[in-house]
mmCIF file as gemmi writes it, N, C-alpha and C atoms, coordinates in Angstrom:
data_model
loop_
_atom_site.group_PDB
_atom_site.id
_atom_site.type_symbol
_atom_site.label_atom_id
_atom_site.label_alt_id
_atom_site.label_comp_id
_atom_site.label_asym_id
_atom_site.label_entity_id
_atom_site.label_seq_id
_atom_site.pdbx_PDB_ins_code
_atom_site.Cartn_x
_atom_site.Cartn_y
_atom_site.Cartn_z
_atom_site.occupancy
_atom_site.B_iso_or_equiv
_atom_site.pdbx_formal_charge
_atom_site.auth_seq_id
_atom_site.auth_asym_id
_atom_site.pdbx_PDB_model_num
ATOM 1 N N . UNK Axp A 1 ? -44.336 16.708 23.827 1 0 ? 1 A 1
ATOM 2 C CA . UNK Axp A 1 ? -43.79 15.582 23.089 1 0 ? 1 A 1
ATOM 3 C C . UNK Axp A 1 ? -44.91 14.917 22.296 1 0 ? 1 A 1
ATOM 4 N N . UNK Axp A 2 ? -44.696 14.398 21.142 1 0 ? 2 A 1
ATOM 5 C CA . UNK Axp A 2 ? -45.66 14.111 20.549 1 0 ? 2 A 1
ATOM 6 C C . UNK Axp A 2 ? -45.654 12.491 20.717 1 0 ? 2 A 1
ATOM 7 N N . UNK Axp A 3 ? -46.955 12.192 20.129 1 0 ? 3 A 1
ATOM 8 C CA . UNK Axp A 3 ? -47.493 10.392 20.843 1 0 ? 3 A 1
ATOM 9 C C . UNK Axp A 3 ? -46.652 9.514 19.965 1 0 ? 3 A 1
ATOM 10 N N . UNK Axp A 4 ? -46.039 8.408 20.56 1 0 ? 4 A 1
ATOM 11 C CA . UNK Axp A 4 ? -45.713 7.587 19.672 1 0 ? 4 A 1
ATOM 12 C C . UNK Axp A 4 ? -46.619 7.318 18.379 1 0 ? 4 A 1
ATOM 13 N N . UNK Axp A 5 ? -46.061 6.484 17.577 1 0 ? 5 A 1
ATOM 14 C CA . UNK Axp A 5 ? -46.441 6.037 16.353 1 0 ? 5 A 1
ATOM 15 C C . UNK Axp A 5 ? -46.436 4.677 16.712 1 0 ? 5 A 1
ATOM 16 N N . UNK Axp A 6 ? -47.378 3.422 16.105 1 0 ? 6 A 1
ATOM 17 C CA . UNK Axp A 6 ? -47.508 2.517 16.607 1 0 ? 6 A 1
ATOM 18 C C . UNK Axp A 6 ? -46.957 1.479 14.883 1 0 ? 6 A 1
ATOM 19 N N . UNK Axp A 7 ? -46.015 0.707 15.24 1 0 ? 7 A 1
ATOM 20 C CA . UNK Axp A 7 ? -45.843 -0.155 13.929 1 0 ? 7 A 1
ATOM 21 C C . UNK Axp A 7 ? -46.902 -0.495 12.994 1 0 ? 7 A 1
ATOM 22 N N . UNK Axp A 8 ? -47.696 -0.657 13.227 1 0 ? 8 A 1
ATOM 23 C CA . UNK Axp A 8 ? -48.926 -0.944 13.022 1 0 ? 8 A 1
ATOM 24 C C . UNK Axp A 8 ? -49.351 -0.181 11.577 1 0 ? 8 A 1
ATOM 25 N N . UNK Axp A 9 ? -49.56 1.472 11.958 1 0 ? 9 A 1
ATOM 26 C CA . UNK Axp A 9 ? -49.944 2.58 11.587 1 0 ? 9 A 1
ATOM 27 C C . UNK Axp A 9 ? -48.733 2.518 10.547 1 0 ? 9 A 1
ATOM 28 N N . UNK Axp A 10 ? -47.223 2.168 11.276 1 0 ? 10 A 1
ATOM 29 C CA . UNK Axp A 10 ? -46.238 2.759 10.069 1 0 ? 10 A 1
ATOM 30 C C . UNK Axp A 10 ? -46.396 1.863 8.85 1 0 ? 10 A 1
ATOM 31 N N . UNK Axp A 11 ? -47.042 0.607 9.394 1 0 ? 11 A 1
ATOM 32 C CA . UNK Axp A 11 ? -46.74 -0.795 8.149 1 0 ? 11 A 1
ATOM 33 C C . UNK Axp A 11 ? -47.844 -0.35 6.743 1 0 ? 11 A 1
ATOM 34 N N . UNK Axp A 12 ? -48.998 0.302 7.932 1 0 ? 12 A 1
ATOM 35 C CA . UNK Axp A 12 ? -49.868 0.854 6.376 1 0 ? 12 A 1
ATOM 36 C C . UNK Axp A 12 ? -49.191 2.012 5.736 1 0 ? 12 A 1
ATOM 37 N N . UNK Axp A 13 ? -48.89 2.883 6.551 1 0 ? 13 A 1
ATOM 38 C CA . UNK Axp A 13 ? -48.328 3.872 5.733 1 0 ? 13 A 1
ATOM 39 C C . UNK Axp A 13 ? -47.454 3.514 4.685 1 0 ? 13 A 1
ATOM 40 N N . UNK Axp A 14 ? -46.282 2.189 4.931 1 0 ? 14 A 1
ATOM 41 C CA . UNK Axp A 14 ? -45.207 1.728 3.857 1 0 ? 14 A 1
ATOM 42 C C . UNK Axp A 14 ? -46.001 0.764 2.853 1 0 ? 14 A 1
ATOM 43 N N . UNK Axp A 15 ? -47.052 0.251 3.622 1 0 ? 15 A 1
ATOM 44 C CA . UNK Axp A 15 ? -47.91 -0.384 2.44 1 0 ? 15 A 1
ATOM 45 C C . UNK Axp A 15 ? -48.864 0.699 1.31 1 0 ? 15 A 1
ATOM 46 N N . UNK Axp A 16 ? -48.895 1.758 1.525 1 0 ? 16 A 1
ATOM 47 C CA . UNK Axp A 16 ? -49.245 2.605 0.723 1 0 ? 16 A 1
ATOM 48 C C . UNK Axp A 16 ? -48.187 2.914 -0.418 1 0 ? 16 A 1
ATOM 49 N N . UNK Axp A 17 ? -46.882 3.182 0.407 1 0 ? 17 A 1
ATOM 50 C CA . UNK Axp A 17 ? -45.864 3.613 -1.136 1 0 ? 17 A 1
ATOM 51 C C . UNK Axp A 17 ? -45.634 2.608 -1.422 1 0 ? 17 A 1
ATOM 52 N N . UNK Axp A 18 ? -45.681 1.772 -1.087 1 0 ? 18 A 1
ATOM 53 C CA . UNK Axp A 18 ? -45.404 0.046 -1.692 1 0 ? 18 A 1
ATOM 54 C C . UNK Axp A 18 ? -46.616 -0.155 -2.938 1 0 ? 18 A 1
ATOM 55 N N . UNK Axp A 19 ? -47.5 0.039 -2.513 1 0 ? 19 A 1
ATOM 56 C CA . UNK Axp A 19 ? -48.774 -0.002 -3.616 1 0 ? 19 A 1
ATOM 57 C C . UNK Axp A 19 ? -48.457 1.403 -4.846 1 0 ? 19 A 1
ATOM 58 N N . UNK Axp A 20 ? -47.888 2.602 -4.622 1 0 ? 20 A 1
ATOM 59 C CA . UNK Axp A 20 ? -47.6 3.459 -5.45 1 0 ? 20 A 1
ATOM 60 C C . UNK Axp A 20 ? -46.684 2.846 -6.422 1 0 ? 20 A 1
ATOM 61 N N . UNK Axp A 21 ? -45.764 2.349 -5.642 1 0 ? 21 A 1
ATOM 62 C CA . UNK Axp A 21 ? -44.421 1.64 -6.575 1 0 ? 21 A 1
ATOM 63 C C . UNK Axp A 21 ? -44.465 0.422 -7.287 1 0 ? 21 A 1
ATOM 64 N N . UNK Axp A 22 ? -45.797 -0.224 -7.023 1 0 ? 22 A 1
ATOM 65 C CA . UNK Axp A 22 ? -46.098 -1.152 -7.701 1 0 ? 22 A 1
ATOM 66 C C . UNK Axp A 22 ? -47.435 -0.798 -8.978 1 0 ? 22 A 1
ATOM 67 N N . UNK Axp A 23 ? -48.113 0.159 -8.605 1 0 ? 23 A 1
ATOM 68 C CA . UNK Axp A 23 ? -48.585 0.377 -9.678 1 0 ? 23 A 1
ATOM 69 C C . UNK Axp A 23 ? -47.645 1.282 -11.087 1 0 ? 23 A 1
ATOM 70 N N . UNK Axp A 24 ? -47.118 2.324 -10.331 1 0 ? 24 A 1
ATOM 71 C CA . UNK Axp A 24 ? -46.177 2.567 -11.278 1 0 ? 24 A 1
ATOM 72 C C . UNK Axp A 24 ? -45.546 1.765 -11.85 1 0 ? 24 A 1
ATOM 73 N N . UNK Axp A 25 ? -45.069 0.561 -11.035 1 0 ? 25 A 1
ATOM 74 C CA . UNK Axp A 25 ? -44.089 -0.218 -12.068 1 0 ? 25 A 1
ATOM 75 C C . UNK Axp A 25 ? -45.032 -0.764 -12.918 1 0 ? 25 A 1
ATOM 76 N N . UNK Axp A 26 ? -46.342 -1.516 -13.374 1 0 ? 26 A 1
ATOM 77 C CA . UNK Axp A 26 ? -46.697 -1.768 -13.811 1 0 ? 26 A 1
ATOM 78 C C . UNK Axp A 26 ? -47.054 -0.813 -15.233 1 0 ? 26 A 1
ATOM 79 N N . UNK Axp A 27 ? -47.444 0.454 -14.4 1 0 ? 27 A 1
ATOM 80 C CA . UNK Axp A 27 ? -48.019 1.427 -15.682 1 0 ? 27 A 1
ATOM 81 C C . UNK Axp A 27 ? -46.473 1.195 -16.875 1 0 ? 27 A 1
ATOM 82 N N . UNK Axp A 28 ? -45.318 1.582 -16.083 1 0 ? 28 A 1
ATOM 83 C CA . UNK Axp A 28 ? -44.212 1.603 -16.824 1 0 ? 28 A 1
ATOM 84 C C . UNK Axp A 28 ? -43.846 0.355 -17.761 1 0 ? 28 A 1
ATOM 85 N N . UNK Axp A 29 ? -43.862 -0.714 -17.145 1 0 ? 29 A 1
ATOM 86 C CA . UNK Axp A 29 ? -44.097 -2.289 -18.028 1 0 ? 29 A 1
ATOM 87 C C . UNK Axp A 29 ? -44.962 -2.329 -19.116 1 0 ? 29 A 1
ATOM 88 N N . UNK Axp A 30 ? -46.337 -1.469 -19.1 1 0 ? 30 A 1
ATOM 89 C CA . UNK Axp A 30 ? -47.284 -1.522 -20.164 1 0 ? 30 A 1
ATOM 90 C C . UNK Axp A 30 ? -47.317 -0.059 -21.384 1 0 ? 30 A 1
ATOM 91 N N . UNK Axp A 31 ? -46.227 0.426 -21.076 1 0 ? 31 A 1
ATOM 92 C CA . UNK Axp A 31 ? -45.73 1.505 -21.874 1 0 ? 31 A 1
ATOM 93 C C . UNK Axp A 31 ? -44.836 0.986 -22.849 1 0 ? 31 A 1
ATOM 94 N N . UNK Axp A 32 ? -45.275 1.813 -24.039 1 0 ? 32 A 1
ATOM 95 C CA . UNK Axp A 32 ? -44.775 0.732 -25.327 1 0 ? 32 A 1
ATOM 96 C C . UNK Axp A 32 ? -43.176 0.527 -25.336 1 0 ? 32 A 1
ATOM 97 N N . UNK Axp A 33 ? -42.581 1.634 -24.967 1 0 ? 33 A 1
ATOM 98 C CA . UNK Axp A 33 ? -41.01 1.705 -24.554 1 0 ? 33 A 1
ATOM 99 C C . UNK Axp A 33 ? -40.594 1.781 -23.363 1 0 ? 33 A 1
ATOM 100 N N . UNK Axp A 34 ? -40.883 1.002 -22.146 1 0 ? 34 A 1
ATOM 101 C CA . UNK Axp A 34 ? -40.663 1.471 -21.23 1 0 ? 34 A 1
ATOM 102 C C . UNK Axp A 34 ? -38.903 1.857 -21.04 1 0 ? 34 A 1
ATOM 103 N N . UNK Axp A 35 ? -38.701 2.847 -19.957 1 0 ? 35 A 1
ATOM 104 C CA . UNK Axp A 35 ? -37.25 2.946 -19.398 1 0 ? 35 A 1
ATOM 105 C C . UNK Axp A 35 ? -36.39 2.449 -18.507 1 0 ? 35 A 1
ATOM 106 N N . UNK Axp A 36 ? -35.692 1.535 -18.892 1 0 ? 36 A 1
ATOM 107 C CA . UNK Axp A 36 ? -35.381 0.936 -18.283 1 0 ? 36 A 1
ATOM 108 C C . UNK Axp A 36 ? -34.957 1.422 -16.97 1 0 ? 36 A 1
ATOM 109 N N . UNK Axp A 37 ? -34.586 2.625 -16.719 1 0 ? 37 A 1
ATOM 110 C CA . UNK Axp A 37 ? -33.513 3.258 -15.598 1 0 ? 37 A 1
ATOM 111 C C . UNK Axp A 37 ? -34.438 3.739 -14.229 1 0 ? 37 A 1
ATOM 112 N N . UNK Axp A 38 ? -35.983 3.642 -15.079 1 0 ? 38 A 1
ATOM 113 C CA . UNK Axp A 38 ? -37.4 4.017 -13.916 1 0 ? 38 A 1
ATOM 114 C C . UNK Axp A 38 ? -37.502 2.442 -13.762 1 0 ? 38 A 1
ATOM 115 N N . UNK Axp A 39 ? -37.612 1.819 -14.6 1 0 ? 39 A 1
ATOM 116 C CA . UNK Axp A 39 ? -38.09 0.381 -13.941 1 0 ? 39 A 1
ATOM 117 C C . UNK Axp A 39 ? -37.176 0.098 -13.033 1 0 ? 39 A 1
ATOM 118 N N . UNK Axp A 40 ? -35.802 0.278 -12.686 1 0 ? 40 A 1
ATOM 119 C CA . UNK Axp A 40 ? -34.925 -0.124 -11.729 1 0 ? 40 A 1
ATOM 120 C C . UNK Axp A 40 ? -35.149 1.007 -10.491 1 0 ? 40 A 1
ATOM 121 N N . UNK Axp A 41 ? -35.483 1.416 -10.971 1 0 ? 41 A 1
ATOM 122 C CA . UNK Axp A 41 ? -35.781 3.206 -9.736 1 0 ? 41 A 1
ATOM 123 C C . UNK Axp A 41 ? -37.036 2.68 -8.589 1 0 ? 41 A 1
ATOM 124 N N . UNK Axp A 42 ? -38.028 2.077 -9.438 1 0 ? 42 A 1
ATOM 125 C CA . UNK Axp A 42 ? -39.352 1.784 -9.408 1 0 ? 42 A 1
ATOM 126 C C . UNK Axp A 42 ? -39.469 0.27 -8.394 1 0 ? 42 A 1
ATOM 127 N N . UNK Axp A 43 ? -38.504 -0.69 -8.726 1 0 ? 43 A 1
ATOM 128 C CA . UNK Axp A 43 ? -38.426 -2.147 -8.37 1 0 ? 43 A 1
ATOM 129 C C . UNK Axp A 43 ? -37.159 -1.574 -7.101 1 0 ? 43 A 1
ATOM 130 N N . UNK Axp A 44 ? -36.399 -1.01 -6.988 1 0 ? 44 A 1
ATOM 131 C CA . UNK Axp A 44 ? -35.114 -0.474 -5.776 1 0 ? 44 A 1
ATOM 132 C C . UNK Axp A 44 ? -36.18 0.335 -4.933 1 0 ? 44 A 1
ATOM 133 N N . UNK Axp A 45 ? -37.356 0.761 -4.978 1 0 ? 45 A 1
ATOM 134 C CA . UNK Axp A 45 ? -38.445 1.458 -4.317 1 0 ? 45 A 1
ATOM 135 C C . UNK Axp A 45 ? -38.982 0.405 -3.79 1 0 ? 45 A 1
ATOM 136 N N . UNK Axp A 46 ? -39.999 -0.297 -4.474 1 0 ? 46 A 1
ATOM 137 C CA . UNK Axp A 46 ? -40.456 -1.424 -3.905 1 0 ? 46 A 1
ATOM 138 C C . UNK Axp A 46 ? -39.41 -2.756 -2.826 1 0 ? 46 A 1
ATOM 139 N N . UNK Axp A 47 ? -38.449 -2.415 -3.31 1 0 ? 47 A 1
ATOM 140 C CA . UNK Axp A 47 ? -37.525 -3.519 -2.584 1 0 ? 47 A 1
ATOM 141 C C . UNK Axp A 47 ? -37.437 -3.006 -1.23 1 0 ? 47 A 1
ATOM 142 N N . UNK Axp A 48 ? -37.402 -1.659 -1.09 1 0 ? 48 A 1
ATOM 143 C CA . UNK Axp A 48 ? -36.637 -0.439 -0.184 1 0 ? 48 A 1
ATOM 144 C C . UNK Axp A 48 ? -37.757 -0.877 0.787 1 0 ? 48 A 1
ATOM 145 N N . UNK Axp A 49 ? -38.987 -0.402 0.263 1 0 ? 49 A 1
ATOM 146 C CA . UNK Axp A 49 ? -40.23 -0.93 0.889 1 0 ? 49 A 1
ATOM 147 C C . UNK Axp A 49 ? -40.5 -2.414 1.682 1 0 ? 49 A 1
ATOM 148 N N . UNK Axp A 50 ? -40.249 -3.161 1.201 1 0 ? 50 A 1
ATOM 149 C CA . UNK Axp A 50 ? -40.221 -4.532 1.579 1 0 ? 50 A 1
ATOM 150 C C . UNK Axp A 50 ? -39.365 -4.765 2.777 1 0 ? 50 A 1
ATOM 151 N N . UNK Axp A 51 ? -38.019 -4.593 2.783 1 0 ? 51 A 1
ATOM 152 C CA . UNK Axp A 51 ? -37.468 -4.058 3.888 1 0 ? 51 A 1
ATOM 153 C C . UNK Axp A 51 ? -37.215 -3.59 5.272 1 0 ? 51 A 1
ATOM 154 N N . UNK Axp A 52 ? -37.997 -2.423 4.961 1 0 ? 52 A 1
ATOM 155 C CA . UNK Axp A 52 ? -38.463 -1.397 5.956 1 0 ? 52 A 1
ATOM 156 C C . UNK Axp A 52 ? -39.702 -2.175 6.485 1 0 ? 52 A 1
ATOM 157 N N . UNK Axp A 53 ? -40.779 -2.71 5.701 1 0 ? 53 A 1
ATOM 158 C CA . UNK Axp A 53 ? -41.864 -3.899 6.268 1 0 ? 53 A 1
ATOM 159 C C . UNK Axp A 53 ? -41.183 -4.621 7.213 1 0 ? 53 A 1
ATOM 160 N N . UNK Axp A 54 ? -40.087 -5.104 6.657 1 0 ? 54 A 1
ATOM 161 C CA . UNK Axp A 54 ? -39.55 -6.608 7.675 1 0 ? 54 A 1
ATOM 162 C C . UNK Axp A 54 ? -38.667 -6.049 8.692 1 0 ? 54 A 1
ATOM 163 N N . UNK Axp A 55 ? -38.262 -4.923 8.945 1 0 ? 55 A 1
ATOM 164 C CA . UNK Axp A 55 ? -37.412 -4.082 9.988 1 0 ? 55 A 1
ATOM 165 C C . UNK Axp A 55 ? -38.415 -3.801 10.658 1 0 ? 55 A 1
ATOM 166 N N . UNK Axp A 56 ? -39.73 -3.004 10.963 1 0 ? 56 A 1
ATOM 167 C CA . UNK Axp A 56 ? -40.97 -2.968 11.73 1 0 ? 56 A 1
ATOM 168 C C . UNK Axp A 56 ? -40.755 -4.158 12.46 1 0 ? 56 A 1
ATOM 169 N N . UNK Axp A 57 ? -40.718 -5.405 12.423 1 0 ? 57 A 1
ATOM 170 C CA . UNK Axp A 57 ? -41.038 -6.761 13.229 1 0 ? 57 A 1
ATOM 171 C C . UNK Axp A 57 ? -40.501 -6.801 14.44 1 0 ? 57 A 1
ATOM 172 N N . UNK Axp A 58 ? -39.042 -5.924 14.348 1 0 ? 58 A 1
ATOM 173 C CA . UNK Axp A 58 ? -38.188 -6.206 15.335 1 0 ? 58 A 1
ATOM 174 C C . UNK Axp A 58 ? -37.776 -4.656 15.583 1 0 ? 58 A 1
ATOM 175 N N . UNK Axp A 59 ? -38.269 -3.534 15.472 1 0 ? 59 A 1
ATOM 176 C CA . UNK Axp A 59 ? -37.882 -2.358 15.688 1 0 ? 59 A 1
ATOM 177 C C . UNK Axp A 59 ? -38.36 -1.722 16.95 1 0 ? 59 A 1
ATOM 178 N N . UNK Axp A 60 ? -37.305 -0.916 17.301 1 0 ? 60 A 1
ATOM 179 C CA . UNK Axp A 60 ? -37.781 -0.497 18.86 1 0 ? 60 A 1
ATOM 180 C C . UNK Axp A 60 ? -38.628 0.827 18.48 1 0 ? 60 A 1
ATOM 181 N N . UNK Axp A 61 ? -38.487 1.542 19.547 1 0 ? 61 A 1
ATOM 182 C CA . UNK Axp A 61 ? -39.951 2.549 19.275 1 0 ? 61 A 1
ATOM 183 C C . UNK Axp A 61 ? -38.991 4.095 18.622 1 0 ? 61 A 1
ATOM 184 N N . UNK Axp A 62 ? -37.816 4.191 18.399 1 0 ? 62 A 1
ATOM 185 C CA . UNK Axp A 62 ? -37.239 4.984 17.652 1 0 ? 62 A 1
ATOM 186 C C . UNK Axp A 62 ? -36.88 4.44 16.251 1 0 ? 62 A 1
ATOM 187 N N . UNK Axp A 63 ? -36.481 3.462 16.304 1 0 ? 63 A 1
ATOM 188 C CA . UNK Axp A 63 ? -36.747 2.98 14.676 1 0 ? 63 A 1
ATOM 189 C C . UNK Axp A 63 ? -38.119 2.958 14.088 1 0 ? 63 A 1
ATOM 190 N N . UNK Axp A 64 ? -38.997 2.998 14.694 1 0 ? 64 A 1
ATOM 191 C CA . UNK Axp A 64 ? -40.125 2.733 14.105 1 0 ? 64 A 1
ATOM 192 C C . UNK Axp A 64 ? -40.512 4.076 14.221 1 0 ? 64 A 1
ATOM 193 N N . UNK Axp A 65 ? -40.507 5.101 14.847 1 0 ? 65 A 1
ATOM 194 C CA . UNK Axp A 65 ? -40.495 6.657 14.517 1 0 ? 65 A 1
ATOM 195 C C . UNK Axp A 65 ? -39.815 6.993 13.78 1 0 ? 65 A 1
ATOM 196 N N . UNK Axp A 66 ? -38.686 6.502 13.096 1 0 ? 66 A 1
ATOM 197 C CA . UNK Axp A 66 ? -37.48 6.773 11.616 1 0 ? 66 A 1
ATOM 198 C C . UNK Axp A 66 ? -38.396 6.758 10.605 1 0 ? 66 A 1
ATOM 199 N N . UNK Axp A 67 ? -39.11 5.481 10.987 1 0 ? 67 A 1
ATOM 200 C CA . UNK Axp A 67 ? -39.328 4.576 9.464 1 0 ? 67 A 1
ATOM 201 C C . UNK Axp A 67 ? -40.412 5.676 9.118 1 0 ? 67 A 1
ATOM 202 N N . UNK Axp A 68 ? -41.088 5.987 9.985 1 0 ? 68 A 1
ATOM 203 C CA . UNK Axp A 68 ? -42.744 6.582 10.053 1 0 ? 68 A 1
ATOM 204 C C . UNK Axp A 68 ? -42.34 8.225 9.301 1 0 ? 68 A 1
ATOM 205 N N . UNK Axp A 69 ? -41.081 8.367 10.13 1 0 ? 69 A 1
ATOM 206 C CA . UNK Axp A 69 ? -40.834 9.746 9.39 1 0 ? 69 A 1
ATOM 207 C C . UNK Axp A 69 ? -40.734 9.717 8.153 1 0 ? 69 A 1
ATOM 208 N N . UNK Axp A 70 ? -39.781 8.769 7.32 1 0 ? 70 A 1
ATOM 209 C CA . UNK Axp A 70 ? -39.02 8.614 6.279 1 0 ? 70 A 1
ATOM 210 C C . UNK Axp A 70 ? -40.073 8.452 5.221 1 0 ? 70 A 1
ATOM 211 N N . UNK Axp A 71 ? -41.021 7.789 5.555 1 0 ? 71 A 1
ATOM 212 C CA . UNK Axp A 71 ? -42.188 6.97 4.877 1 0 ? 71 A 1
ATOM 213 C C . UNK Axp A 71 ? -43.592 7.949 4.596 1 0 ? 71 A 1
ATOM 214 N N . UNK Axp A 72 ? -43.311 8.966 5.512 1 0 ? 72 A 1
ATOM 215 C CA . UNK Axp A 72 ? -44.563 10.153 5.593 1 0 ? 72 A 1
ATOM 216 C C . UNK Axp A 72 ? -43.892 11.227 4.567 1 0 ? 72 A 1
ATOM 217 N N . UNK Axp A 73 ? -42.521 11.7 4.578 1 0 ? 73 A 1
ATOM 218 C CA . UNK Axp A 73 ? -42.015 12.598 3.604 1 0 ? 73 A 1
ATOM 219 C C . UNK Axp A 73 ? -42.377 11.974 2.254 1 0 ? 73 A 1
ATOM 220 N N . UNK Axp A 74 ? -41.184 10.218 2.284 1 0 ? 74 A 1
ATOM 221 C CA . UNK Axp A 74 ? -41.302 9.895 0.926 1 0 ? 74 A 1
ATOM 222 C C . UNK Axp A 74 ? -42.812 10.068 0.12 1 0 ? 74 A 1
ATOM 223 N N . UNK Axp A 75 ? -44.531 9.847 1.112 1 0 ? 75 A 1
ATOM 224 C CA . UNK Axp A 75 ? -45.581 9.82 0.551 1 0 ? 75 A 1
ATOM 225 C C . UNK Axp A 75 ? -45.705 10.809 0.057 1 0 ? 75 A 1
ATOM 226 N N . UNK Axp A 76 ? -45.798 11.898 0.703 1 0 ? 76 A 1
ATOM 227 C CA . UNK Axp A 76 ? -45.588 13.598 0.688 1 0 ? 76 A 1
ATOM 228 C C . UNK Axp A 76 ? -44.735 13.856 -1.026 1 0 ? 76 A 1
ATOM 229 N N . UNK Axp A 77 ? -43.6 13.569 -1.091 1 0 ? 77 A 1
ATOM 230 C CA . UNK Axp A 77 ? -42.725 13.449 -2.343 1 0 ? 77 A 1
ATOM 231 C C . UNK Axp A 77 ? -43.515 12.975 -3.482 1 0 ? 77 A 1
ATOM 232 N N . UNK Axp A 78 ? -43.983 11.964 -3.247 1 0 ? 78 A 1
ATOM 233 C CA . UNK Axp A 78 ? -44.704 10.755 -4.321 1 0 ? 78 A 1
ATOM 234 C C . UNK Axp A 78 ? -46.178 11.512 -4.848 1 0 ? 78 A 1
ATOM 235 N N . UNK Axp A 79 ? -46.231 11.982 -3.642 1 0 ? 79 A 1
ATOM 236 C CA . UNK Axp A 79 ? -47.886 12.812 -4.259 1 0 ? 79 A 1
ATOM 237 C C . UNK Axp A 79 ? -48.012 14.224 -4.961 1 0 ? 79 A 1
ATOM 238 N N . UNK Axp A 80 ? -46.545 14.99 -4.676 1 0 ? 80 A 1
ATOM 239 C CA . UNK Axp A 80 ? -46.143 15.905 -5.469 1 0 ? 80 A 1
ATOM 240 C C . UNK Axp A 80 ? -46.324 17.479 -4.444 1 0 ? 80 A 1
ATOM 241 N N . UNK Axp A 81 ? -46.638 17.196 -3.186 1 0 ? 81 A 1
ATOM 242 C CA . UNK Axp A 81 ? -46.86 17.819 -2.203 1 0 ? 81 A 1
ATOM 243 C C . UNK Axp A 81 ? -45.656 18.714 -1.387 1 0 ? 81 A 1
């Protein structure tokens, strides 16, 4: 069986795609046309993120192995991996 994951560990991990989704949104804001349909993609990411932060507070030790999963693919996704 493998070791728990500690909230802790998952909050940086979501603070990482949280920081992806916020720089992207920015790059996208400073693009002469941005799209609108990524800026909502981009800000529904970051929100998603925020979220999942404030669900950690009160999550038992299988939600917080969800989040850790969900949050390790999505990085995995984001990095093109």
């Amino acid at each position: 069986m493998s070791e728990p994951v500690t909230p802790e560990a998952v909050e940086q991990l979501v603070q990482e795609v949280s920081a992806w989704y916020s720089a992207q949104l920015i790059q996208e804001r400073r693009a002469g046309s941005p799209y609108p349909e990524r800026l909502k993609l981009l800000r529904d990411g970051l929100a998603a993120c925020a979220a999942d932060q404030q669900a950690l507070h009160d999550a038992d030790e299988n939600e917080v192995a969800e989040i850790a999963a969900r949050y390790a693919a999505r990085m995995k996704e984001l990095r093109g991996q």
